[in-house]
TORKOL-4160 file (C-alpha; in steps of 0.2 Angstrom, whole numbers, padded with zeros to 4 digits, m for minus):
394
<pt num="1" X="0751" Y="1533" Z="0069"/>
<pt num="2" X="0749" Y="1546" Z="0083"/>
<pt num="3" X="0731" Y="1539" Z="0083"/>
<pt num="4" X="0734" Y="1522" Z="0084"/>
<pt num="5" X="0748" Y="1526" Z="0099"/>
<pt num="6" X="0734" Y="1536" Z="0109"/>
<pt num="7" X="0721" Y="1519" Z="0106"/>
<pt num="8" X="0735" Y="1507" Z="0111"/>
<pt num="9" X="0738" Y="1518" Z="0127"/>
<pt num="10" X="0721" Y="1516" Z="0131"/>
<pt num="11" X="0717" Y="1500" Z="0130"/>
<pt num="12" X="0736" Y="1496" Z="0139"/>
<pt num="13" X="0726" Y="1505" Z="0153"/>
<pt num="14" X="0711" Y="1496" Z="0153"/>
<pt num="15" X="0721" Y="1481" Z="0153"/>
<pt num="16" X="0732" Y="1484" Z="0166"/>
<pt num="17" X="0717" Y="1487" Z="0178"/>
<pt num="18" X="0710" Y="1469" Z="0173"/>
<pt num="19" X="0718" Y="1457" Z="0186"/>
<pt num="20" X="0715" Y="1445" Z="0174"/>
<pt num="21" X="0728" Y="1450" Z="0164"/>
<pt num="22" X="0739" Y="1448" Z="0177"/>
<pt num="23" X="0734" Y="1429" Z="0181"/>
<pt num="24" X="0736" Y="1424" Z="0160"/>
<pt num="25" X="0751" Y="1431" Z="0157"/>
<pt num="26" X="0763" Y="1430" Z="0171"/>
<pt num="27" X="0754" Y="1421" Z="0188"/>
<pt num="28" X="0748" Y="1405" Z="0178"/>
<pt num="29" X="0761" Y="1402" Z="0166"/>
<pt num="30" X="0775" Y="1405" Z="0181"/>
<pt num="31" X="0764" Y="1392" Z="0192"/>
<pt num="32" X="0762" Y="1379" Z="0180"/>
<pt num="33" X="0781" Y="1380" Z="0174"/>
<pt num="34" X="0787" Y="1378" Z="0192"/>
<pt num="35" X="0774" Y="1363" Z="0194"/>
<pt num="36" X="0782" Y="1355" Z="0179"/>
<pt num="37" X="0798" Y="1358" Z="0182"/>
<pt num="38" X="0797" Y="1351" Z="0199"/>
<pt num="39" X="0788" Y="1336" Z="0194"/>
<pt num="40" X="0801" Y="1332" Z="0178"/>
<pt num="41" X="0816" Y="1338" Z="0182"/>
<pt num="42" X="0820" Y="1325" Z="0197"/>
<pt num="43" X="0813" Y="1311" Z="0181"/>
<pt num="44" X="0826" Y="1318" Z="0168"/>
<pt num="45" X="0842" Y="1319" Z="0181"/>
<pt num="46" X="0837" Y="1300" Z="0187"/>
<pt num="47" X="0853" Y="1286" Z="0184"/>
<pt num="48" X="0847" Y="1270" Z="0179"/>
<pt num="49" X="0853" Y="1257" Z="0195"/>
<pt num="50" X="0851" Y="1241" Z="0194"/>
<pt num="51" X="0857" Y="1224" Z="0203"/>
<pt num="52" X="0859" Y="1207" Z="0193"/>
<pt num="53" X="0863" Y="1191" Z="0196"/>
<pt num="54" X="0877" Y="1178" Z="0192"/>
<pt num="55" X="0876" Y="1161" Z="0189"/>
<pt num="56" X="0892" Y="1154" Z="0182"/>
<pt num="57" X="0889" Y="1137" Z="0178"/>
<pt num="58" X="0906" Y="1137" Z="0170"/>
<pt num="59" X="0919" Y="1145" Z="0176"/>
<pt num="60" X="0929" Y="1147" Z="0159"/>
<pt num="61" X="0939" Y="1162" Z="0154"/>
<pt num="62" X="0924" Y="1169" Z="0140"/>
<pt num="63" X="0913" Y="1169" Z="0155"/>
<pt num="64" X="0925" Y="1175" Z="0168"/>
<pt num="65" X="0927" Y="1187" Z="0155"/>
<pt num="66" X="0908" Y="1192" Z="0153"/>
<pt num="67" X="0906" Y="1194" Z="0171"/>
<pt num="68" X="0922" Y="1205" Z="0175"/>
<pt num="69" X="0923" Y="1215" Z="0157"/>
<pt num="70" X="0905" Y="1215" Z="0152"/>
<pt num="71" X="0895" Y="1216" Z="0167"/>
<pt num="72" X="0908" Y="1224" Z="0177"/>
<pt num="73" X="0910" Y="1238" Z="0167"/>
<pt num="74" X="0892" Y="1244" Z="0167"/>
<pt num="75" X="0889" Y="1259" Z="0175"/>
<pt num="76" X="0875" Y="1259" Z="0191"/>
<pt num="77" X="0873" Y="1241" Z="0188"/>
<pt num="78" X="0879" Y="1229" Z="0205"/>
<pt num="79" X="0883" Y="1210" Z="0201"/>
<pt num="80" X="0879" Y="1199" Z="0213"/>
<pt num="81" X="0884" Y="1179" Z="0213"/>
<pt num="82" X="0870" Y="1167" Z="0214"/>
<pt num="83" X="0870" Y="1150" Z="0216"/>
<pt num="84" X="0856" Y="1143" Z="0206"/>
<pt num="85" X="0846" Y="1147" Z="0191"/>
<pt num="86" X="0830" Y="1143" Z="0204"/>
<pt num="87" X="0838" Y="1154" Z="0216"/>
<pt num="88" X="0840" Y="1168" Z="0202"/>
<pt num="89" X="0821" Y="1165" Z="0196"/>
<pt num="90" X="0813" Y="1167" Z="0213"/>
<pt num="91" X="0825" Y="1181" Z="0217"/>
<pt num="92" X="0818" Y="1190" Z="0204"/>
<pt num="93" X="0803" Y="1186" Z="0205"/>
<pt num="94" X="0803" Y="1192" Z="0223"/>
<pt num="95" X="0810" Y="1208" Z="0217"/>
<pt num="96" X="0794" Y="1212" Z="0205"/>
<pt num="97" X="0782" Y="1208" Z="0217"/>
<pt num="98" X="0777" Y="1224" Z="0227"/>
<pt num="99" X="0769" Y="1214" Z="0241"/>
<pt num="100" X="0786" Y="1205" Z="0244"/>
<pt num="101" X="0796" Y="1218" Z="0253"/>
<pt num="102" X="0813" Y="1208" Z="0246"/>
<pt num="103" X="0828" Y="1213" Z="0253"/>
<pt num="104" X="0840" Y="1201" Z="0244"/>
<pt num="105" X="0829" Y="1204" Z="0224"/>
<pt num="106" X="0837" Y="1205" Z="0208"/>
<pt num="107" X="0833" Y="1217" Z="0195"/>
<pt num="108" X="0839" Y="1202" Z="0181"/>
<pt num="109" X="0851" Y="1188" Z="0181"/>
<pt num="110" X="0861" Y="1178" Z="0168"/>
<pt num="111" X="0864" Y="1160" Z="0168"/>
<pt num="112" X="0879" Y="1155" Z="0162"/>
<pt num="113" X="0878" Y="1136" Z="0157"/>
<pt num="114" X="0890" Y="1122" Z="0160"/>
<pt num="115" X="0905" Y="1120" Z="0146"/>
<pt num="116" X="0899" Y="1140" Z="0138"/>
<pt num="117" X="0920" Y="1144" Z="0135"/>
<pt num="118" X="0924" Y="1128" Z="0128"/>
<pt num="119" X="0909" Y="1129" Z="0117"/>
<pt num="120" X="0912" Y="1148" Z="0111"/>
<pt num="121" X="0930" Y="1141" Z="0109"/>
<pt num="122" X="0928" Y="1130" Z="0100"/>
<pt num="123" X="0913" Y="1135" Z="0089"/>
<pt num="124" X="0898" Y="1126" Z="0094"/>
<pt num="125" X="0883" Y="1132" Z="0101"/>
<pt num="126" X="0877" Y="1136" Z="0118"/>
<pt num="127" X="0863" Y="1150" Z="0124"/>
<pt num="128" X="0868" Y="1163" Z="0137"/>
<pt num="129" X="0851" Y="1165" Z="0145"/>
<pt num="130" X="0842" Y="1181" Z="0152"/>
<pt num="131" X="0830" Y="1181" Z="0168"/>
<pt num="132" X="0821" Y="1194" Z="0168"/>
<pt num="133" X="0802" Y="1200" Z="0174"/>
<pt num="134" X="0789" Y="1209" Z="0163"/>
<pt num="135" X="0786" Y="1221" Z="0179"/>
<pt num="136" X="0805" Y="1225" Z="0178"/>
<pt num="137" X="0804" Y="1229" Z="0160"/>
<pt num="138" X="0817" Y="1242" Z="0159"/>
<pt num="139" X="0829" Y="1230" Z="0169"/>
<pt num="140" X="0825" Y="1215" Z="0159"/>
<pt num="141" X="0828" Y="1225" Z="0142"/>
<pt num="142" X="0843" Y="1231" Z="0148"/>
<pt num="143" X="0852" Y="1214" Z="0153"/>
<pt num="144" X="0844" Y="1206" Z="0136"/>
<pt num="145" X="0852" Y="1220" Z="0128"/>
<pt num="146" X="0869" Y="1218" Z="0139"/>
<pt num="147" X="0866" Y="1197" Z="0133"/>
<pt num="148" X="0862" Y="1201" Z="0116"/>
<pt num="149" X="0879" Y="1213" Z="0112"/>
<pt num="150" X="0890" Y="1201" Z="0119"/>
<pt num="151" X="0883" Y="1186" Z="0109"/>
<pt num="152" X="0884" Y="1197" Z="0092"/>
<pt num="153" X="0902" Y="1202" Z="0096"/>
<pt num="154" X="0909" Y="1184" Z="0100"/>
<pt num="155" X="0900" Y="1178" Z="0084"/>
<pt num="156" X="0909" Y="1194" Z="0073"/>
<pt num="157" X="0926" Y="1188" Z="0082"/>
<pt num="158" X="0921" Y="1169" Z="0079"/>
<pt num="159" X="0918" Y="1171" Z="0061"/>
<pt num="160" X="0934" Y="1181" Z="0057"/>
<pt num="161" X="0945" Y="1166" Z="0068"/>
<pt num="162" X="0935" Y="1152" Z="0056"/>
<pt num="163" X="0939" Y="1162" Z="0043"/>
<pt num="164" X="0957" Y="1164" Z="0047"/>
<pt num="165" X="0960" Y="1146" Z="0050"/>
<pt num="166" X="0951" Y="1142" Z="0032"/>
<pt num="167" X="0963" Y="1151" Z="0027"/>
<pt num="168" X="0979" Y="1144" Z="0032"/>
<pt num="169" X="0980" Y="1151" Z="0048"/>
<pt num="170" X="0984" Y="1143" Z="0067"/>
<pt num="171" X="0976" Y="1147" Z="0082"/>
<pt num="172" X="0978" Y="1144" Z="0099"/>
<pt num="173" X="0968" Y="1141" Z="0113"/>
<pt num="174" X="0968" Y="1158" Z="0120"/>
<pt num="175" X="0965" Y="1167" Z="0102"/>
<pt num="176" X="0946" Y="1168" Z="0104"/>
<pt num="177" X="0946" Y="1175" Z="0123"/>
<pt num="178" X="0961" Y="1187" Z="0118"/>
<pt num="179" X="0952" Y="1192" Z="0103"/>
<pt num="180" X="0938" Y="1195" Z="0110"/>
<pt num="181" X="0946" Y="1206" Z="0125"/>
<pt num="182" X="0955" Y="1218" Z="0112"/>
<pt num="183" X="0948" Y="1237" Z="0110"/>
<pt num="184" X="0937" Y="1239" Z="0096"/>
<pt num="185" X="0948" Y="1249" Z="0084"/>
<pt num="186" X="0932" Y="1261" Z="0082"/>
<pt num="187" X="0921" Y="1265" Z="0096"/>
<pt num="188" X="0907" Y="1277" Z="0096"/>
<pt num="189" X="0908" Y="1294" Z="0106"/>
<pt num="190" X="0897" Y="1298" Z="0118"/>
<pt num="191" X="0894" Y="1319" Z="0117"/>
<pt num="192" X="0882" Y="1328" Z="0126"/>
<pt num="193" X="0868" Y="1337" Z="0116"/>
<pt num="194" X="0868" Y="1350" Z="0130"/>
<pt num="195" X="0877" Y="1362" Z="0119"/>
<pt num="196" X="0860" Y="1363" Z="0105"/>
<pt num="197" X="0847" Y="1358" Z="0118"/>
<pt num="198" X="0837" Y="1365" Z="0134"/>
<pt num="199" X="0840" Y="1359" Z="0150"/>
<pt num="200" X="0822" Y="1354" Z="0158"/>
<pt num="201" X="0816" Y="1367" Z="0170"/>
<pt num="202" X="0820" Y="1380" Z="0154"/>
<pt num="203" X="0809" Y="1368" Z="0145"/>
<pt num="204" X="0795" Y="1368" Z="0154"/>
<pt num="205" X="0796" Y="1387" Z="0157"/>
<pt num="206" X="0800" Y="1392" Z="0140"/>
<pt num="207" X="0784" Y="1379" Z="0134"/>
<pt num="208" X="0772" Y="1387" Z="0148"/>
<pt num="209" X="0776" Y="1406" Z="0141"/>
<pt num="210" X="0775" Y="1404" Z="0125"/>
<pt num="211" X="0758" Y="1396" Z="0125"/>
<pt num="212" X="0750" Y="1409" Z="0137"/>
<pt num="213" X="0758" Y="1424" Z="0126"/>
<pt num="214" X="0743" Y="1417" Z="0113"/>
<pt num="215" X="0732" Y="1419" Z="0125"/>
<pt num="216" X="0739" Y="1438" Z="0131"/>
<pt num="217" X="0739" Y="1441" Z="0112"/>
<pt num="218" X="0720" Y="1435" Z="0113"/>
<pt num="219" X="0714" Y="1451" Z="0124"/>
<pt num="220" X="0725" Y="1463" Z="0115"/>
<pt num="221" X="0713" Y="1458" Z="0099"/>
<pt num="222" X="0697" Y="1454" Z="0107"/>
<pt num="223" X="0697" Y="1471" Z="0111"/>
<pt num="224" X="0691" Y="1476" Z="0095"/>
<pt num="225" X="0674" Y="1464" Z="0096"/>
<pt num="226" X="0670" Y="1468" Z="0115"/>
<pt num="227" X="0671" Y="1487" Z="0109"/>
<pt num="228" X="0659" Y="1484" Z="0093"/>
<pt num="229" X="0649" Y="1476" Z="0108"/>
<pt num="230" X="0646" Y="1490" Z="0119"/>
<pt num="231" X="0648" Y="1502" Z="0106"/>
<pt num="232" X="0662" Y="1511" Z="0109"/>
<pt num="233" X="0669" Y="1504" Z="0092"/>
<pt num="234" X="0653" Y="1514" Z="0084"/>
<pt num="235" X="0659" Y="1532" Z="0093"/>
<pt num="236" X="0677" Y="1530" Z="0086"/>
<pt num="237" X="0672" Y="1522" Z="0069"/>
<pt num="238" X="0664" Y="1543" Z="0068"/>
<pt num="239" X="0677" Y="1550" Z="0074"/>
<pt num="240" X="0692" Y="1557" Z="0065"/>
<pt num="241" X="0701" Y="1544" Z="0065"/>
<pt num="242" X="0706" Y="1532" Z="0053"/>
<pt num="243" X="0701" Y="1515" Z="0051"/>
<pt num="244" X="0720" Y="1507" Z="0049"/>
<pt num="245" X="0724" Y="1517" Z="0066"/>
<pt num="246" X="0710" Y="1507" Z="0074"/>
<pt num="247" X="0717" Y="1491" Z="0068"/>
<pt num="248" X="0733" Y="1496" Z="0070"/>
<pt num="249" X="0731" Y="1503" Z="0087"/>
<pt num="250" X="0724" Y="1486" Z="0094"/>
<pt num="251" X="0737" Y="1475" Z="0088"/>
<pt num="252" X="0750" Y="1485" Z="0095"/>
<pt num="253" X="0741" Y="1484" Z="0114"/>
<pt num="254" X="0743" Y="1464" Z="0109"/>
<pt num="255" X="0761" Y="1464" Z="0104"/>
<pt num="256" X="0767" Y="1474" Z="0117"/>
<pt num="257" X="0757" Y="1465" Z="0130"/>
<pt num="258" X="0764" Y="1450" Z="0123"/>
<pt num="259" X="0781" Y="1455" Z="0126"/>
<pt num="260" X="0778" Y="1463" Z="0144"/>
<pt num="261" X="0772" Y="1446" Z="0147"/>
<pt num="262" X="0786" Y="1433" Z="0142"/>
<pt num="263" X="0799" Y="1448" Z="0148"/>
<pt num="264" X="0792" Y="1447" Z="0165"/>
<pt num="265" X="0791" Y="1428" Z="0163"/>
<pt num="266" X="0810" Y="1427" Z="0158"/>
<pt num="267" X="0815" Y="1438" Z="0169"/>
<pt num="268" X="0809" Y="1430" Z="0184"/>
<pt num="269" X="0809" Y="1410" Z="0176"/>
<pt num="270" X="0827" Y="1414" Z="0178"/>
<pt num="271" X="0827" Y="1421" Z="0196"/>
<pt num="272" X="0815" Y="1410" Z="0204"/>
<pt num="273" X="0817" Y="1395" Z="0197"/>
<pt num="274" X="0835" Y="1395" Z="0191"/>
<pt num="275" X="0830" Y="1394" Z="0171"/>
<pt num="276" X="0843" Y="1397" Z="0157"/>
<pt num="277" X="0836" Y="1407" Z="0141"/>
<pt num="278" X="0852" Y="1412" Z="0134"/>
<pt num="279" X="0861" Y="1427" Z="0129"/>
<pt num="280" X="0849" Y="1442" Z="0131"/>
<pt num="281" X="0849" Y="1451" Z="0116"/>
<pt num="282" X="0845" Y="1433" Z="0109"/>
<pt num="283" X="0832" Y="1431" Z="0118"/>
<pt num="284" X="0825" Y="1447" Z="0116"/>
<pt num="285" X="0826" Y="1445" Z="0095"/>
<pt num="286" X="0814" Y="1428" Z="0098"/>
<pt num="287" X="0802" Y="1435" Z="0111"/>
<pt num="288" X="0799" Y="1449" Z="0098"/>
<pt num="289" X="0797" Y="1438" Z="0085"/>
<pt num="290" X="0787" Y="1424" Z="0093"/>
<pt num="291" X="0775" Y="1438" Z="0098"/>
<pt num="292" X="0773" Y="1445" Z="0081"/>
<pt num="293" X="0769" Y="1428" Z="0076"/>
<pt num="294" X="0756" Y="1427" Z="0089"/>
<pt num="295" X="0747" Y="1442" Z="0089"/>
<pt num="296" X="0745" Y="1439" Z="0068"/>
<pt num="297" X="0738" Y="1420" Z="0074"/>
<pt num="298" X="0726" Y="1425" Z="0085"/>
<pt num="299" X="0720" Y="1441" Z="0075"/>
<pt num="300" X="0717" Y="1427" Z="0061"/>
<pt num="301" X="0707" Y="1419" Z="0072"/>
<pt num="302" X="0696" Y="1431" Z="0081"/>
<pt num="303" X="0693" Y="1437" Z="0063"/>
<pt num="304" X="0681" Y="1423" Z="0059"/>
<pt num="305" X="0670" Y="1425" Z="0072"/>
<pt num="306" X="0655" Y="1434" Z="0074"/>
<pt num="307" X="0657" Y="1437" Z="0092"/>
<pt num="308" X="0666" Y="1440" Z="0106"/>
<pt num="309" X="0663" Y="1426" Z="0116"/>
<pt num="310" X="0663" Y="1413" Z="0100"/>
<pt num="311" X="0682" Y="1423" Z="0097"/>
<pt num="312" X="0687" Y="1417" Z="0116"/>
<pt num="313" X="0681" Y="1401" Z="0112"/>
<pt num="314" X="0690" Y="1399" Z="0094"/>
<pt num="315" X="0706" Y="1407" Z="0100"/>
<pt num="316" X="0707" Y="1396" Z="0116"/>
<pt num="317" X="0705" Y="1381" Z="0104"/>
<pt num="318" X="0719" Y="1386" Z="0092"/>
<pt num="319" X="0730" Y="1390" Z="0106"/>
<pt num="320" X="0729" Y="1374" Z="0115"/>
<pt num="321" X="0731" Y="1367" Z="0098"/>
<pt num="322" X="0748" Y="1376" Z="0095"/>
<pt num="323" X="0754" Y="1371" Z="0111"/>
<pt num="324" X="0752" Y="1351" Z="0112"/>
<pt num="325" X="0759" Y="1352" Z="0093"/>
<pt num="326" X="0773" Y="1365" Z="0096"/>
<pt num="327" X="0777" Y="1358" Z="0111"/>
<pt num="328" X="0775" Y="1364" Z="0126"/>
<pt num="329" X="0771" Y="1350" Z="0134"/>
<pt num="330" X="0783" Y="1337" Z="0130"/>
<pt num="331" X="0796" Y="1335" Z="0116"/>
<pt num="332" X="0787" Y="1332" Z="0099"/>
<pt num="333" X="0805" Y="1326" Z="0092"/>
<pt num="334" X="0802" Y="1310" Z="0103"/>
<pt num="335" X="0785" Y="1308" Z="0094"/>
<pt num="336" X="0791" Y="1309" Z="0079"/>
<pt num="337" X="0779" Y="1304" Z="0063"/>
<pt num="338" X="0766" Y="1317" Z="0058"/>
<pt num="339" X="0766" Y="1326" Z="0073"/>
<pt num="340" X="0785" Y="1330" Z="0072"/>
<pt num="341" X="0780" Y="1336" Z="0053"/>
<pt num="342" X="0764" Y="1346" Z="0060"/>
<pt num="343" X="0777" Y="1356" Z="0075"/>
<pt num="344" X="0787" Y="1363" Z="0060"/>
<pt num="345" X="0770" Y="1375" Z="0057"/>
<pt num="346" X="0768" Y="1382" Z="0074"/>
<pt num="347" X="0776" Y="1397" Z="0082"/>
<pt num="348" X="0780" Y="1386" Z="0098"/>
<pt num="349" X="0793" Y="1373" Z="0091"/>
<pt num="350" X="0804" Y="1388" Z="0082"/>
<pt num="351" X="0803" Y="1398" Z="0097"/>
<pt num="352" X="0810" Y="1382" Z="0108"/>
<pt num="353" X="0819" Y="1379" Z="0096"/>
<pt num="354" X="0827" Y="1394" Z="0092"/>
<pt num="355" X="0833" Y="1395" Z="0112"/>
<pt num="356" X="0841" Y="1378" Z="0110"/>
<pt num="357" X="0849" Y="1385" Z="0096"/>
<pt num="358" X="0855" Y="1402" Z="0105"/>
<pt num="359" X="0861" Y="1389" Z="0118"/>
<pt num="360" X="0876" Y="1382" Z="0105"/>
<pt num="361" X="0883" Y="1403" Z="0110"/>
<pt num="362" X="0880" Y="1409" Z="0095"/>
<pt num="363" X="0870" Y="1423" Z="0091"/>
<pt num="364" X="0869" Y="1420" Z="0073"/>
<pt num="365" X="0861" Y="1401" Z="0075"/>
<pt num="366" X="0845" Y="1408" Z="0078"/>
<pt num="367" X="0843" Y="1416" Z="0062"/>
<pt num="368" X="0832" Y="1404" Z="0054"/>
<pt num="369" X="0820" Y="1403" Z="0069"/>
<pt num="370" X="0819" Y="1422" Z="0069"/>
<pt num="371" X="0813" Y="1424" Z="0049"/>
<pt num="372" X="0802" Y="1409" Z="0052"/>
<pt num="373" X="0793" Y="1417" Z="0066"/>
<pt num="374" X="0791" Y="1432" Z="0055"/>
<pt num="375" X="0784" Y="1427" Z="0041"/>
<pt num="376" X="0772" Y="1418" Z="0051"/>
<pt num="377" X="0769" Y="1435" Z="0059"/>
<pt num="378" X="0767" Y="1443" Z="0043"/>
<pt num="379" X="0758" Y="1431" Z="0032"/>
<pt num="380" X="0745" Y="1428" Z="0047"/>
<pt num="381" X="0745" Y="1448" Z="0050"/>
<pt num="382" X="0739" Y="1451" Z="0031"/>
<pt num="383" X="0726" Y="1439" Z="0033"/>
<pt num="384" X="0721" Y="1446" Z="0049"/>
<pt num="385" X="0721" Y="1462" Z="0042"/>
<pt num="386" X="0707" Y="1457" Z="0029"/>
<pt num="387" X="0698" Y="1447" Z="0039"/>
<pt num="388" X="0694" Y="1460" Z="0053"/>
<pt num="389" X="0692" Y="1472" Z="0041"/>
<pt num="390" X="0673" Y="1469" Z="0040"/>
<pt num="391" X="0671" Y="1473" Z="0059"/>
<pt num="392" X="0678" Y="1493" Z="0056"/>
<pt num="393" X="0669" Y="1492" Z="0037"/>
<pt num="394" X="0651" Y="1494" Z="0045"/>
């Protein structure tokens, strides 16, 4: 071990004259997070605002009671009265037309027809209709959506009153309005996931880090081939010392270069640009284990290759691999399919997902993210193992 410490030292030297080093494992990762996060953040704090349009052809109590319960009790959403349904389709027309520079434009408006109360009264059929404009989609789905709810919920509350007066029962002609206006006896709760998730600058950060501790892993172990390269692999291979100690010795200039890394990364992540990793001794279980994991990978990798510049090329592969699958760069759980299923074998998803975890405030929830970061590590580390073994077996 004493020979595999005294190795380590010296390539930790070597390393930390390389500026490179520097650039890969703190300066880019820290740019590209803060780029990100910059970009993103402002996207996922956005409020959906919208204005629609009104035209109550009616005037009966179900659509007074659409415009005032329903419509009115949509958050960032601004109703406006219109006159006409032509008046409501040029106004949103004029709304989706960039060129137009429309003051007065609708996101979306309803038309409410003539004799809609008396015919949802009294159990006929009407149509409640949507304007909306393919270059407004979000808009349009949202009021066809907001049309759509409404419809199903008179139609539940329709069938139970035709069902009550089949029945036996007598209704009056304020039932159907009164009916429809009561509570829900079950609503669905609203909770915020903020508890079990990150927010987005940590996202972005945490992603950026742990894709470039791959590639600070990746000098650690190239270390071996440059040094079968230039020869100095030849004087130590004569030397008293032990193969495993060679090995040994550049996997833990690697690992601990791949902690230094996402440390320093944390560390300032946090300071500079306001990030949230989680309880530290958490934090620091994960980072230990996401780097086992990674030095194993990419020890695996440069293994296979014959050279030092095909190992760089390999290992820069695998890495970006890992990343867009783990993801790094956006949520693969939206994805879902067989890329949600691939995430489950990188390091990247358990990391992130292990934080989001440590985010609930306890330590214990990021158990399973922990073993499955190491027995990545080790599974990856035995291969590595017998794989590099033909570089010091010459």
């Amino acid at each position: 071990m004493r020979n595999a410490l005294l190795i380590a030292g010296k390539d930790l030297r070597r390393r930390l004259r390389d500026r490179s080093a520097y650039i890969v494992g703190i300066i880019a990762p820290l740019g590209l997070a803060a780029i990100f996060s910059f970009v993103f953040n402002p996207l996922s704090n956005a409020t959906f605002t919208a204005t629609f349009g009104v035209v109550d052809n009616d005037g009966g109590q179900i659509a007074r009671m659409f415009v005032d319960q329903v419509l009115g009790g949509l958050s960032g959403v601004t109703i406006v009265d219109v006159a006409t349904e032509a008046d409501a389709r040029a106004r949103v027309e004029a709304d989706a037309d960039p060129a137009s520079n429309a003051t007065n434009g609708l996101d979306a408006a309803f038309v409410i027809p003539a004799g809609f109360s008396d015919a949802v009264q009294g159990g006929a059929a009407t149509t409640l209709e949507v304007i909306g404009s393919p270059a407004n989609s979000t808009s349009a789905g949202v009021a066809d959506a907001v049309a759509r709810s409404f419809a199903d919920e008179v139609s539940a509350v329709n069938l139970e009153i035709r069902t009550y007066v089949a029945s036996g029962g007598s209704i009056g002609a304020d039932t159907l309005a009164a009916a429809v206006a009561y509570p829900s006896p079950i609503s669905v709760g609203d909770f915020a996931a903020g508890t079990r998730r990150l927010d987005t600058t940590t996202t972005m950060v945490v992603g950026m880090a742990v894709m470039f501790v791959f590639f600070v892993a990746q000098q650690g172990v190239l270390g071996l081939l440059e040094e079968g390269r230039d020869g100095t692999l030849d004087r130590l291979l004569v030397a008293p010392i032990g193969k495993w100690s060679i090995l040994a010795g550049k996997a833990i200039t690697a690992y601990v270069m791949g902690v230094a890394s996402l440390t320093v990364l944390a560390v300032s992540t946090t300071l500079l640009l306001g990030a949230h990793w989680g309880d530290p001794v958490g934090v620091a279980i994960l980072v230990l284990a996401v780097t086992f994991a990674a030095v194993g990978i990419m020890a695996v990798v440069s293994g296979f290759a014959r050279t030092d510049e095909q190992a760089n090329t390999y290992t820069a592969i695998v890495a970006i691999a890992l990343a867009i699958f783990g993801g790094s760069f956006f949520p693969v759980s939206q994805v879902g399919g067989v890329v949600a299923m691939l995430s489950k074998f990188t390091p990247h998803a358990w990391f992130i997902q292990g934080l989001g975890d440590l985010a609930s405030g306890r330590l214990t929830a990021i158990i399973p993210s922990t073993l499955v970061l190491l027995a990545i590590g080790l599974v990856a580390g035995v291969v590595a193992v017998l794989s590099l073994r033909r570089v010091v077996d010459r």
